[in-house]
Biopython code that builds the backbone (N, CA, C, O; Angstrom):
import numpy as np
from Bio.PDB.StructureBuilder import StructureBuilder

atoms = [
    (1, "UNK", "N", (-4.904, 2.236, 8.610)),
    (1, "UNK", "CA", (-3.770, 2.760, 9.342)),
    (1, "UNK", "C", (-2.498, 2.410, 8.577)),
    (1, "UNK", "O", (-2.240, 1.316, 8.076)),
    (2, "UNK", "N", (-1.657, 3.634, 8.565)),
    (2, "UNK", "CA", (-0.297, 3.203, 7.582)),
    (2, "UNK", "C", (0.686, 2.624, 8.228)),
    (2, "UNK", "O", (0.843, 2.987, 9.393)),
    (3, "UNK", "N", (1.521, 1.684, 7.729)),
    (3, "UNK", "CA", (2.308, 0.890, 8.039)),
    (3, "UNK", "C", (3.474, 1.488, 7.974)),
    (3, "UNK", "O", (3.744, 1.837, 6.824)),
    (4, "UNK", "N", (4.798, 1.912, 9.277)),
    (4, "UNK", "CA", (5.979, 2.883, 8.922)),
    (4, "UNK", "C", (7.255, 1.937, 9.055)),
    (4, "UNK", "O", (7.623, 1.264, 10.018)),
    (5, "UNK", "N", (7.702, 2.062, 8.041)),
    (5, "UNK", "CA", (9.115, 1.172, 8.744)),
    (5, "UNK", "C", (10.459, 2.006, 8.399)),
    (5, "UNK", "O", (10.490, 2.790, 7.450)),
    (6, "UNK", "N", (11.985, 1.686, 9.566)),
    (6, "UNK", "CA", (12.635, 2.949, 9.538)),
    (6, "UNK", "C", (14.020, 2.061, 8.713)),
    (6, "UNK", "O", (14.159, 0.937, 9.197)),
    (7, "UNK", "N", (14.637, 2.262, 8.020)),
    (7, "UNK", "CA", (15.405, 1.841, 7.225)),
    (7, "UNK", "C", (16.774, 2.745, 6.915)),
    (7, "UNK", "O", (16.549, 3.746, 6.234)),
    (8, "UNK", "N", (18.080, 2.547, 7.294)),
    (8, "UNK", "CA", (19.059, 3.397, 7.403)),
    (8, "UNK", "C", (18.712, 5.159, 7.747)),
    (8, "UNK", "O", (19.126, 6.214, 7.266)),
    (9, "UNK", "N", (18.003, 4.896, 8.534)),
    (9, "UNK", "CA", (18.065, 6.153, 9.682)),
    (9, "UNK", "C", (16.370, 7.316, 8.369)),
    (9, "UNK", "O", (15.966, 8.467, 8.534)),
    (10, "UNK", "N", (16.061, 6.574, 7.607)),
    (10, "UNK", "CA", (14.936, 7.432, 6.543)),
    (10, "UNK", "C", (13.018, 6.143, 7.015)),
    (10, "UNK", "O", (12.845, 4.948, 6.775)),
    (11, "UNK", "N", (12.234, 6.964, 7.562)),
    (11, "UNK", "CA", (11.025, 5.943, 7.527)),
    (11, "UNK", "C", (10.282, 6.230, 6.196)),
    (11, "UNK", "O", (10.421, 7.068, 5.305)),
    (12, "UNK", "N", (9.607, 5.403, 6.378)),
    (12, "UNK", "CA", (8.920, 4.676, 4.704)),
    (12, "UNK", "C", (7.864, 4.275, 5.233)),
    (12, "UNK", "O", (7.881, 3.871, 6.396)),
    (13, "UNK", "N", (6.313, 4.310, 4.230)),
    (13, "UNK", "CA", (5.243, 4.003, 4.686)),
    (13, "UNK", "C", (4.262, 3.226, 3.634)),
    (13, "UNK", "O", (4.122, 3.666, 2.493)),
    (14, "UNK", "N", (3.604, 2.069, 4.072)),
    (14, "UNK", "CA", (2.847, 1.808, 2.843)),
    (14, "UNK", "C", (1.596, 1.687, 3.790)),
    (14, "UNK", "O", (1.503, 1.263, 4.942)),
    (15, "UNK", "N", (0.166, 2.481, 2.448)),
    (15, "UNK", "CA", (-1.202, 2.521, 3.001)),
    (15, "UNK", "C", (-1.746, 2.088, 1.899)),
    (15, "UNK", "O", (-1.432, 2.393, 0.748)),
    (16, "UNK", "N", (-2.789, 1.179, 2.350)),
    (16, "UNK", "CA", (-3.840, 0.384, 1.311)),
    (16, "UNK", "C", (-5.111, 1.723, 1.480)),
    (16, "UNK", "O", (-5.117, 2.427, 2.490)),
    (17, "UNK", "N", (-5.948, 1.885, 0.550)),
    (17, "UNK", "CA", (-6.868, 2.388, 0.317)),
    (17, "UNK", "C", (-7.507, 1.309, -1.537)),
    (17, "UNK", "O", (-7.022, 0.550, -2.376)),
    (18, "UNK", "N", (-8.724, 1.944, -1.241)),
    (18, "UNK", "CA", (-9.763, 1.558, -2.164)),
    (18, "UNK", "C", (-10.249, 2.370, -3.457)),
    (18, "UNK", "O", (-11.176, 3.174, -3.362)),
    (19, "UNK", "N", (-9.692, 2.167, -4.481)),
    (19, "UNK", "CA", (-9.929, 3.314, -5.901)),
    (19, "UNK", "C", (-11.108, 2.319, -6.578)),
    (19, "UNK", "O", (-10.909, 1.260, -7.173)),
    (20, "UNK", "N", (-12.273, 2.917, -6.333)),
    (20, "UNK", "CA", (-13.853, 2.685, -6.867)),
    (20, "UNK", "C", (-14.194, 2.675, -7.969)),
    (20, "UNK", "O", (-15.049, 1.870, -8.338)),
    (21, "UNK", "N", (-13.600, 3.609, -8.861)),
    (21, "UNK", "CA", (-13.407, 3.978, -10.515)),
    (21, "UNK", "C", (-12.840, 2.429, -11.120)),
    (21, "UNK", "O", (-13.310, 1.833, -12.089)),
    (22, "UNK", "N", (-11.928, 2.074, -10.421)),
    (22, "UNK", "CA", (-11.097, 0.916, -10.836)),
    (22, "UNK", "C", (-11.162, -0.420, -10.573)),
    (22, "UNK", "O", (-10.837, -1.482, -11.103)),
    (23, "UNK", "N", (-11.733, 0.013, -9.498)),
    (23, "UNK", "CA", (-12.471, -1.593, -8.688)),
    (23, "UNK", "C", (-11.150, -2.327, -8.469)),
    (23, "UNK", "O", (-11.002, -3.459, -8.930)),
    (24, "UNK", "N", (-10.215, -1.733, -7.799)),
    (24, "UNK", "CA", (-8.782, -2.138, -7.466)),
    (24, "UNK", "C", (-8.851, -0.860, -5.963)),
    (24, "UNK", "O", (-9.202, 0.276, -5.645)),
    (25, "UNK", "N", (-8.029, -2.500, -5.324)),
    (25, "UNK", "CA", (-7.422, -2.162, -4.177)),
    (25, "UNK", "C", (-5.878, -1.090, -4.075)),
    (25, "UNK", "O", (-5.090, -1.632, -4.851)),
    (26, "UNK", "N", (-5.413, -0.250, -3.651)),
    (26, "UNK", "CA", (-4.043, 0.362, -4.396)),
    (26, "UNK", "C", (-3.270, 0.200, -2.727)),
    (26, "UNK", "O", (-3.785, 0.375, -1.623)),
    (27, "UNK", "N", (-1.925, -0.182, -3.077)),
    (27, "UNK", "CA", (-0.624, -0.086, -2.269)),
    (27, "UNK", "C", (0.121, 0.780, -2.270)),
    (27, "UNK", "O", (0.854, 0.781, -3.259)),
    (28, "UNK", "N", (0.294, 1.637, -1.508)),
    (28, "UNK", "CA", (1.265, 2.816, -1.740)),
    (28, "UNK", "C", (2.592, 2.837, -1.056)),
    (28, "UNK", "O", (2.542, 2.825, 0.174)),
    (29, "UNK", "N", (3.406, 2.857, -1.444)),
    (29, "UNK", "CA", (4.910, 3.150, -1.078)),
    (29, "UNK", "C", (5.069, 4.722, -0.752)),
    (29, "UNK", "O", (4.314, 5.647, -1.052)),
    (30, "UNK", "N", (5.671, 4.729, -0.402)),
    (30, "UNK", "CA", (6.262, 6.637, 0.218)),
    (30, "UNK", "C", (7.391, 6.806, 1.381)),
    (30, "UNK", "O", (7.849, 6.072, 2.256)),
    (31, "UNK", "N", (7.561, 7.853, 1.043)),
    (31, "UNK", "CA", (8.817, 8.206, 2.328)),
    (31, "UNK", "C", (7.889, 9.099, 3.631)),
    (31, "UNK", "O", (7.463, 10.231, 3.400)),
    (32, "UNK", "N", (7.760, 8.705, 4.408)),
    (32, "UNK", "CA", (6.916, 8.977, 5.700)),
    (32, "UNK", "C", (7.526, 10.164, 5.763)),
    (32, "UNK", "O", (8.685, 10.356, 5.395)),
    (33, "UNK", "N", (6.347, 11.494, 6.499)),
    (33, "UNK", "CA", (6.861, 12.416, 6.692)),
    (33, "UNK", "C", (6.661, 12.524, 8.436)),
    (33, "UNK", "O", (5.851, 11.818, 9.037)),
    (34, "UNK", "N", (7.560, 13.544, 9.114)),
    (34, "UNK", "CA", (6.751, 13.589, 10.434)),
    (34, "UNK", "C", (5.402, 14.218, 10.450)),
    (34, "UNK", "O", (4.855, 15.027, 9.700)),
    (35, "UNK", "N", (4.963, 13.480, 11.745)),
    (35, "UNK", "CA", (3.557, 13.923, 11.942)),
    (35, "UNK", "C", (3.147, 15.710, 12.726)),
    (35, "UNK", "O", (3.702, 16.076, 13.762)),
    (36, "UNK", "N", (2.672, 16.114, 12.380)),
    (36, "UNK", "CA", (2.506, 17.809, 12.926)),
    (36, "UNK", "C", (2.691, 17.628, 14.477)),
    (36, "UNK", "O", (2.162, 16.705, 15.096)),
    (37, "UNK", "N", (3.681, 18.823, 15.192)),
    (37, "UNK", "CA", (3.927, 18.566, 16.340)),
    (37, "UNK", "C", (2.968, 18.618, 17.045)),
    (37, "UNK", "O", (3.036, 17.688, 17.849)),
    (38, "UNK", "N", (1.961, 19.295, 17.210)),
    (38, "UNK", "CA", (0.944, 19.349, 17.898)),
    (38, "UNK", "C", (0.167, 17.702, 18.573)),
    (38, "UNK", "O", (-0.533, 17.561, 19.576)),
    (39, "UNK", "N", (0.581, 16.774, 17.684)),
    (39, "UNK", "CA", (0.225, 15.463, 17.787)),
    (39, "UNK", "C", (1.638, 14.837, 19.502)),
    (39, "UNK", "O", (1.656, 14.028, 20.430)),
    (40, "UNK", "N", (2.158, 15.482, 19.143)),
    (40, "UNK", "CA", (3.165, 14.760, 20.178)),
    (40, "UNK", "C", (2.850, 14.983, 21.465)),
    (40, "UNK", "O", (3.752, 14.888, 22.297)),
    (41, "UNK", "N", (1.517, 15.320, 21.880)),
    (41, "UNK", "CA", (0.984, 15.719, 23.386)),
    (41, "UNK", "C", (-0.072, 14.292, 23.363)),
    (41, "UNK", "O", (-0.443, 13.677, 24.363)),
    (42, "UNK", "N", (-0.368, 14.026, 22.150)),
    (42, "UNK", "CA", (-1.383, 13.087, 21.982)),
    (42, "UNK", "C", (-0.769, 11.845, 22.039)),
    (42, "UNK", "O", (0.089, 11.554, 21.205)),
    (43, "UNK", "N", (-1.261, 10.696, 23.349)),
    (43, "UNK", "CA", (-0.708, 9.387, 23.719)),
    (43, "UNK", "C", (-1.102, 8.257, 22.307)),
    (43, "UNK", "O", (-2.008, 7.807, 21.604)),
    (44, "UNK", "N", (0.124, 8.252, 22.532)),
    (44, "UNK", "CA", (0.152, 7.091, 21.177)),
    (44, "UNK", "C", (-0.210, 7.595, 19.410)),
    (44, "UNK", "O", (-0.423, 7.012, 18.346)),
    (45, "UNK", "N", (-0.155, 8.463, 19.709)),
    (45, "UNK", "CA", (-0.050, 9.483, 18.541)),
    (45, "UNK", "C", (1.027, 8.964, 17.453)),
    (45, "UNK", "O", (2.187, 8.675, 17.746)),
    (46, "UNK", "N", (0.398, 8.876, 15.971)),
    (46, "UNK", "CA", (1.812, 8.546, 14.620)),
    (46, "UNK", "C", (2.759, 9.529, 15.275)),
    (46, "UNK", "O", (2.468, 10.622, 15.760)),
    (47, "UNK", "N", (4.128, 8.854, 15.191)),
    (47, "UNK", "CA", (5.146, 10.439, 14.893)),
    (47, "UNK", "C", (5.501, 10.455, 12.941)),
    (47, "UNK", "O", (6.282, 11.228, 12.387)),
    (48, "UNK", "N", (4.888, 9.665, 12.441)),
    (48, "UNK", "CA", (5.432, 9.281, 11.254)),
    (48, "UNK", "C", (4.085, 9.576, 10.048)),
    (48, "UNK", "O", (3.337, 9.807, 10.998)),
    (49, "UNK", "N", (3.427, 9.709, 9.179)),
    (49, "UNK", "CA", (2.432, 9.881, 7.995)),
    (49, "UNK", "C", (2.765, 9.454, 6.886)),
    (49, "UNK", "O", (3.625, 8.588, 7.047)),
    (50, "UNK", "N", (2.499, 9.633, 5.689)),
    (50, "UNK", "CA", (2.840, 8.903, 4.196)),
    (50, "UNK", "C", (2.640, 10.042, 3.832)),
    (50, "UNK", "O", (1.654, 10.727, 4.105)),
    (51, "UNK", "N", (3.958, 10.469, 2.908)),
    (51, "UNK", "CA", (3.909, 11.149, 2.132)),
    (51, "UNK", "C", (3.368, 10.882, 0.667)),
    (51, "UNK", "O", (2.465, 10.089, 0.397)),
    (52, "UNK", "N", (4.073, 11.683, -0.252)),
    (52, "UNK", "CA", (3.489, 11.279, -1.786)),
    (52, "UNK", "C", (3.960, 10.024, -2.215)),
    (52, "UNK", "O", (5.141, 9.695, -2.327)),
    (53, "UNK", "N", (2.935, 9.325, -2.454)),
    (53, "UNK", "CA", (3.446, 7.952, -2.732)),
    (53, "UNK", "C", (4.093, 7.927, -4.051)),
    (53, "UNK", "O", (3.467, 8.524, -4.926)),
    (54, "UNK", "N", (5.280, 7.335, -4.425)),
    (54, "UNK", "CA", (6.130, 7.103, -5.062)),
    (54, "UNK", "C", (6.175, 5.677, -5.827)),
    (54, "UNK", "O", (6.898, 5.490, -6.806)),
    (55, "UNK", "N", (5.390, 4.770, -5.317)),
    (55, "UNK", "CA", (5.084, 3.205, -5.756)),
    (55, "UNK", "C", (3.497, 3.099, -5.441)),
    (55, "UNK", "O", (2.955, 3.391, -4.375)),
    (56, "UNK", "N", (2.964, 2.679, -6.461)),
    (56, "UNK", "CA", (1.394, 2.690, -6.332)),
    (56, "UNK", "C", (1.049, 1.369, -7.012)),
    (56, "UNK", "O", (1.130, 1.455, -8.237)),
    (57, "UNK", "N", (0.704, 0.230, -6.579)),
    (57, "UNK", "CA", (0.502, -1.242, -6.974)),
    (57, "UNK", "C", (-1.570, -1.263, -6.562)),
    (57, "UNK", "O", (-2.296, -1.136, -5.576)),
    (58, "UNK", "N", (-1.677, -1.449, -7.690)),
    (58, "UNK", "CA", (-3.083, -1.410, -8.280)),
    (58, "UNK", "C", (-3.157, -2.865, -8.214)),
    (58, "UNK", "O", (-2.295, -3.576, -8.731)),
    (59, "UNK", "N", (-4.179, -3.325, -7.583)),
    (59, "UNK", "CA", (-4.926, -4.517, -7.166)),
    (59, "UNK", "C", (-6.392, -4.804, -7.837)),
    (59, "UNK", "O", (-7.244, -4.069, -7.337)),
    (60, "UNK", "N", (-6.889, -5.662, -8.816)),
    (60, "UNK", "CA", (-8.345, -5.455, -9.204)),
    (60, "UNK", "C", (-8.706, -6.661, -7.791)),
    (60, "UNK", "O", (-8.017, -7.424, -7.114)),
    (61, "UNK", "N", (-9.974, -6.338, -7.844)),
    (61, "UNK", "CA", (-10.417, -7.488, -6.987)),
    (61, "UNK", "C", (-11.958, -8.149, -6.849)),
    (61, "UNK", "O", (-12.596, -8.881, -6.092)),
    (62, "UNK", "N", (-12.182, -7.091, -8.591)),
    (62, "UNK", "CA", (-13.387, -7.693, -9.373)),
    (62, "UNK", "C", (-13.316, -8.775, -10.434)),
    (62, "UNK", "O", (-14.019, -9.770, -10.606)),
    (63, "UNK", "N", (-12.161, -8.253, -11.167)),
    (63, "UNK", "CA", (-11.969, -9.462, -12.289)),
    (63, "UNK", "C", (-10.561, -10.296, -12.046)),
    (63, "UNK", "O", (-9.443, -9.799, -11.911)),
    (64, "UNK", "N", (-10.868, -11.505, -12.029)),
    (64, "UNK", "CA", (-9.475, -12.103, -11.811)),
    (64, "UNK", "C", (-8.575, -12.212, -13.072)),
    (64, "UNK", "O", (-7.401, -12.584, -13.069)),
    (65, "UNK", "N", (-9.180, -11.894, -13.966)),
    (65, "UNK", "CA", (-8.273, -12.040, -15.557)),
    (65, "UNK", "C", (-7.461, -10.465, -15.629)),
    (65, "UNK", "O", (-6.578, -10.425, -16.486)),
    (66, "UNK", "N", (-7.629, -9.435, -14.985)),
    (66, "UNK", "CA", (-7.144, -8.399, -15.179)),
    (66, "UNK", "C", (-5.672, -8.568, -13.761)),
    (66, "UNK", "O", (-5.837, -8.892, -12.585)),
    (67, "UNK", "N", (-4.566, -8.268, -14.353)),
    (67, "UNK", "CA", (-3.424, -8.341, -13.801)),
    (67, "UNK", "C", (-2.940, -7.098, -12.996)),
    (67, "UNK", "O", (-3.006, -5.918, -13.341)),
    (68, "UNK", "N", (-2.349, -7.720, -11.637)),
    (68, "UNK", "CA", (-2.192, -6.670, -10.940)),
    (68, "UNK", "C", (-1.344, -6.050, -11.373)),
    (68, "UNK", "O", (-0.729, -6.763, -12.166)),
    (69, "UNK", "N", (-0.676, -4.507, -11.280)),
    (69, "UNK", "CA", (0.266, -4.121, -11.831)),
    (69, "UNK", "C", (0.835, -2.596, -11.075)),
    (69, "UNK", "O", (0.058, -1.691, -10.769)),
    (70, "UNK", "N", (2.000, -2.553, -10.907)),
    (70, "UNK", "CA", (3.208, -1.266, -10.111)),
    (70, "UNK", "C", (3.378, -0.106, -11.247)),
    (70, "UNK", "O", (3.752, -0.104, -12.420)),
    (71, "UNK", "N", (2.951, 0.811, -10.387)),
    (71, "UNK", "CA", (2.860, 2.365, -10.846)),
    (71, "UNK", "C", (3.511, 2.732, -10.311)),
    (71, "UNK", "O", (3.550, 2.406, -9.125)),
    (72, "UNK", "N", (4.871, 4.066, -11.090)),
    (72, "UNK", "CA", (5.966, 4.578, -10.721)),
    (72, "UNK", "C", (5.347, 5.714, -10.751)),
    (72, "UNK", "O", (4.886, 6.050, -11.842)),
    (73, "UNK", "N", (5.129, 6.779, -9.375)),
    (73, "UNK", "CA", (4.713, 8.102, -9.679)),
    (73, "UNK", "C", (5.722, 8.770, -8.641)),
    (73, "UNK", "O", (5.906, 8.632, -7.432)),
    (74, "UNK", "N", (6.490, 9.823, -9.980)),
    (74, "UNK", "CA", (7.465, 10.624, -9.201)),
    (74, "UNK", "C", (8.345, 11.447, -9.826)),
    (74, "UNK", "O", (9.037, 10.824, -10.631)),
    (75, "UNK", "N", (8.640, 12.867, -9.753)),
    (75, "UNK", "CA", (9.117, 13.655, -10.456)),
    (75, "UNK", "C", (10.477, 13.813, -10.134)),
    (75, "UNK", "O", (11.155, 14.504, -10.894)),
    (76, "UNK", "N", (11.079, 13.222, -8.998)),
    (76, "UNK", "CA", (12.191, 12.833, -8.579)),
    (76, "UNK", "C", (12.924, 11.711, -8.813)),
    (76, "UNK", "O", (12.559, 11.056, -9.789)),
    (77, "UNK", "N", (13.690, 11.373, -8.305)),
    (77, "UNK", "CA", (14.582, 9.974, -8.463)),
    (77, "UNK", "C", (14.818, 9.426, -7.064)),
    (77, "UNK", "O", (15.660, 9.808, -6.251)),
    (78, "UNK", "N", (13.772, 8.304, -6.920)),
    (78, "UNK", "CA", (14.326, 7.361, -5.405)),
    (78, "UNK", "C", (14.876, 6.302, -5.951)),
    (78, "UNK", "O", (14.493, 5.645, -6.919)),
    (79, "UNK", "N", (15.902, 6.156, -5.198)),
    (79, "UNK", "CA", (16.425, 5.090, -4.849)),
    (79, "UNK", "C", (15.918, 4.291, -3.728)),
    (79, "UNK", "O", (16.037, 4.861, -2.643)),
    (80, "UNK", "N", (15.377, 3.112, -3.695)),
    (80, "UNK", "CA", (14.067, 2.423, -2.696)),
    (80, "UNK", "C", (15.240, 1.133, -2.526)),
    (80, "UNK", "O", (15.653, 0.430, -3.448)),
    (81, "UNK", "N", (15.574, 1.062, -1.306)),
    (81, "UNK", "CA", (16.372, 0.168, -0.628)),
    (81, "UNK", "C", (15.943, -1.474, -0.813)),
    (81, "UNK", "O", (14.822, -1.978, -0.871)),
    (82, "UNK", "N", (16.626, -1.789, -0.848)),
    (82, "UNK", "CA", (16.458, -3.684, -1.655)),
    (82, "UNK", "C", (15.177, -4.377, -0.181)),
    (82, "UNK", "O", (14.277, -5.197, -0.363)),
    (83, "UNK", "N", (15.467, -3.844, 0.860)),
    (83, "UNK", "CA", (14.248, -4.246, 2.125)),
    (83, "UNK", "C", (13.011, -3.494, 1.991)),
    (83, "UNK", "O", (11.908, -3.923, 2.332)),
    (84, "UNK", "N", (13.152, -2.793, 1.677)),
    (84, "UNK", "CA", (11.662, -1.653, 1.832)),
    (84, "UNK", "C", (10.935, -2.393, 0.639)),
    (84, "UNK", "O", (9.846, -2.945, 0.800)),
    (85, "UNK", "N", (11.717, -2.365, -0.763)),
    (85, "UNK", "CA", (11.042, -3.282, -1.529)),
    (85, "UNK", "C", (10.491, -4.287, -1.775)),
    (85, "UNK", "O", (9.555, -4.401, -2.566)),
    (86, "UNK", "N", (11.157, -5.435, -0.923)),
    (86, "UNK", "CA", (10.371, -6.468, -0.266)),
    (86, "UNK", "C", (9.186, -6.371, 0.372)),
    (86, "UNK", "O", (8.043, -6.790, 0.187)),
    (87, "UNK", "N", (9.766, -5.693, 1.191)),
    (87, "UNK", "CA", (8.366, -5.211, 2.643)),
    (87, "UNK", "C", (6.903, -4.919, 1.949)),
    (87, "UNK", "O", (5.778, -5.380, 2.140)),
    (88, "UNK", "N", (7.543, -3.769, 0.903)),
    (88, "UNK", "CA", (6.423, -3.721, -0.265)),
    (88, "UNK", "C", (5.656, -4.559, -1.345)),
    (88, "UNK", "O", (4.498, -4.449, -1.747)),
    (89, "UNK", "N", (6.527, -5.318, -1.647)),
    (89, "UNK", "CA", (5.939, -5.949, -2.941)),
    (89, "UNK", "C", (4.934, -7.415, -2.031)),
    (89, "UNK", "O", (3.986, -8.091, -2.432)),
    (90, "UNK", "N", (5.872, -7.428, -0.417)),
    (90, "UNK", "CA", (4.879, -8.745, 0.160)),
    (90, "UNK", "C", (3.914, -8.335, 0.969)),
    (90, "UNK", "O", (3.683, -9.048, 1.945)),
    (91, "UNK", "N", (3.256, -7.318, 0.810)),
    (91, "UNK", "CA", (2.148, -6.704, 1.219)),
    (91, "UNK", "C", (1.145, -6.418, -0.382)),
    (91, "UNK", "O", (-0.065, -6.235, -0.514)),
    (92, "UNK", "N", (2.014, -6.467, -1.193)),
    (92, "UNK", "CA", (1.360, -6.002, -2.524)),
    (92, "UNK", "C", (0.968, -7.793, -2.704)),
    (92, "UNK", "O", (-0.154, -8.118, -3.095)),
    (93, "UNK", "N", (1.860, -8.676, -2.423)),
    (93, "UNK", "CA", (1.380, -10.085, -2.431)),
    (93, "UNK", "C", (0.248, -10.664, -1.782)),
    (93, "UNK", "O", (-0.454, -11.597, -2.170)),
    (94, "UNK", "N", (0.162, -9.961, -0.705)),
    (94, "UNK", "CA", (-0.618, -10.614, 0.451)),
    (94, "UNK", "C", (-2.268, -10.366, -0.270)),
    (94, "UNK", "O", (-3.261, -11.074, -0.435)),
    (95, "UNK", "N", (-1.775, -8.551, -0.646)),
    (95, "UNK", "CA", (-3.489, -8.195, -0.913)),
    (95, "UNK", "C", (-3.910, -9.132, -2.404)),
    (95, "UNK", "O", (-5.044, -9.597, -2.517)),
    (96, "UNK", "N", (-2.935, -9.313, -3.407)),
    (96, "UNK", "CA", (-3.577, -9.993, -4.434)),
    (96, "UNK", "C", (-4.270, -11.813, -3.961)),
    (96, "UNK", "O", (-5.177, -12.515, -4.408)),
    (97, "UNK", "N", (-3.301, -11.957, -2.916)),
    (97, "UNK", "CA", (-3.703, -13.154, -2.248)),
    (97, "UNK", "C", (-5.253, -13.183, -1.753)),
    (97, "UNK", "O", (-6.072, -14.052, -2.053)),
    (98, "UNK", "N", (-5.486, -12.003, -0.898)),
    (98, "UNK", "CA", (-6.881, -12.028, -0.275)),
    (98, "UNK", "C", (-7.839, -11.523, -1.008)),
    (98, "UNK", "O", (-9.029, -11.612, -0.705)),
    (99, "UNK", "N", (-7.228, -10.728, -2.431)),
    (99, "UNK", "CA", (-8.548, -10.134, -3.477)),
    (99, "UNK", "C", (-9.267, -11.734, -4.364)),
    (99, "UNK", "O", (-10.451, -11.986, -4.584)),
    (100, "UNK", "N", (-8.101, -12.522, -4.687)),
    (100, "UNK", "CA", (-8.181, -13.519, -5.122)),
    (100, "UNK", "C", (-9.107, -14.504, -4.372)),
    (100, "UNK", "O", (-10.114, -14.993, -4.883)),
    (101, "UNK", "N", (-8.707, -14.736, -3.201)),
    (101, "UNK", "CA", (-9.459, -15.643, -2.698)),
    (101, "UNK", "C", (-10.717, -15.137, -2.257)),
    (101, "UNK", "O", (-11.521, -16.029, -1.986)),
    (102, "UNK", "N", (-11.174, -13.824, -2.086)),
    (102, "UNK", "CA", (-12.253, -13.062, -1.802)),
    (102, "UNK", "C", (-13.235, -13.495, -3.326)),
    (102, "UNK", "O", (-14.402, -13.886, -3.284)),
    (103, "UNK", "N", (-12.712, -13.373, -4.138)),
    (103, "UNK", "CA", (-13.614, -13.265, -5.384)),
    (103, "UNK", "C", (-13.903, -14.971, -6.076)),
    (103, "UNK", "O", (-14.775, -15.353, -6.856)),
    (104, "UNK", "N", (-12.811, -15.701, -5.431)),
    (104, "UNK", "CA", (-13.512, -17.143, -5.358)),
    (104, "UNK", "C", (-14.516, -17.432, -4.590)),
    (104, "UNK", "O", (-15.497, -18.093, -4.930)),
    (105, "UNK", "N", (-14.260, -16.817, -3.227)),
    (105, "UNK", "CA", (-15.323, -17.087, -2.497)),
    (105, "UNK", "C", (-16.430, -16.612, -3.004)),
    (105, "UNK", "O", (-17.226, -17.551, -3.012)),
    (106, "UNK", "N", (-16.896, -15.720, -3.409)),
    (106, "UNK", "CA", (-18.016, -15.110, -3.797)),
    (106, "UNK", "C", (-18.162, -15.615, -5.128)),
    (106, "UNK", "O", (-19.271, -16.144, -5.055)),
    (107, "UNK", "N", (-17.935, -15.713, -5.781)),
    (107, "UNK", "CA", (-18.153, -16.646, -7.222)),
    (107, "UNK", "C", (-18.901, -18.230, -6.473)),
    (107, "UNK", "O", (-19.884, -18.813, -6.930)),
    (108, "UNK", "N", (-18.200, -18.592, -5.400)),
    (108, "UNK", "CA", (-19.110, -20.039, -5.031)),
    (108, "UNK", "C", (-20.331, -19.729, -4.343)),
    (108, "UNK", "O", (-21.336, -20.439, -4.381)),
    (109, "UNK", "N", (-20.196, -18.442, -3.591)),
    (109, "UNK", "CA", (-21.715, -18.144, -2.728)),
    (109, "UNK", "C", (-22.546, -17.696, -4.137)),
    (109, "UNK", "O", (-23.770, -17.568, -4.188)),
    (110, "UNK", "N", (-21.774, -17.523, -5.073)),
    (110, "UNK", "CA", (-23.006, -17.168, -6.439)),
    (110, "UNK", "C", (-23.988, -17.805, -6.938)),
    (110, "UNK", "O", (-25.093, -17.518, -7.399)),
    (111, "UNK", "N", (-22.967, -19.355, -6.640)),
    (111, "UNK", "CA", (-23.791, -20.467, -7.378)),
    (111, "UNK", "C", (-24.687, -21.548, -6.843)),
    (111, "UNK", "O", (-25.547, -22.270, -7.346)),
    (112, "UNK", "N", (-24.038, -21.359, -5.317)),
    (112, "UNK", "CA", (-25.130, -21.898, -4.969)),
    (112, "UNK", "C", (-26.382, -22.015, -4.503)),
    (112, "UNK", "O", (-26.918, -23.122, -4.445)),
]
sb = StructureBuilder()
sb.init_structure("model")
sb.init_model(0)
sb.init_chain("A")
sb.init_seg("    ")
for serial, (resi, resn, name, xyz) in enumerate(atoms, 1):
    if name == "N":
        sb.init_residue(resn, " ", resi, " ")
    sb.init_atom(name, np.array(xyz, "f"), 0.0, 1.0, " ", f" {name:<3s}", serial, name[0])
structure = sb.get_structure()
């Protein structure tokens, strides 16, 4: 489920998903779009979605020697507000936090 937050009157969204090819977790940044009206009859319904993500932070969470690293994808020019960037990069923290400690853990259930 994507995460929306509303920032000088524009919402913004970051969604984790799983890229298999890469064996990295990915963070996406984007400018939320509204959700199709048809949804607004539906209780508790997003009013908000992720658009094209614009910040894409690649997470491995197979090898710990391979470094996480921020992908700029965008044919435009954002300007990404000094909070949203935070918001982002400590969610991009959190997951290297739990890929990390995920792959210790399992390195010790390896050995013993």
């Amino acid at each position: 489920m994507p995460e929306v937050r509303v920032h000088a009157g524009r919402h913004y969204a970051i969604q984790f998903h799983y890229a298999l090819p890469d064996d990295a977790w990915c963070v996406e940044l984007s400018e939320a779009v509204p959700a199709p009206e048809a949804w607004s009859e539906i209780p508790n319904a997003a009013t908000h979605l992720p658009g094209a993500a614009f910040l894409v932070a690649v997470v491995p969470d197979e090898d710990p020697d391979l470094e996480p690293t921020v992908h700029i994808h965008s044919h435009d020019e954002h300007a990404i507000p000094y909070e949203i960037m935070r918001w982002f990069m400590d969610r991009v923290a959190s997951q290297v936090e739990r890929c990390r400690i995920a792959f210790e853990q399992g390195q010790a259930e390896a050995v013993e």
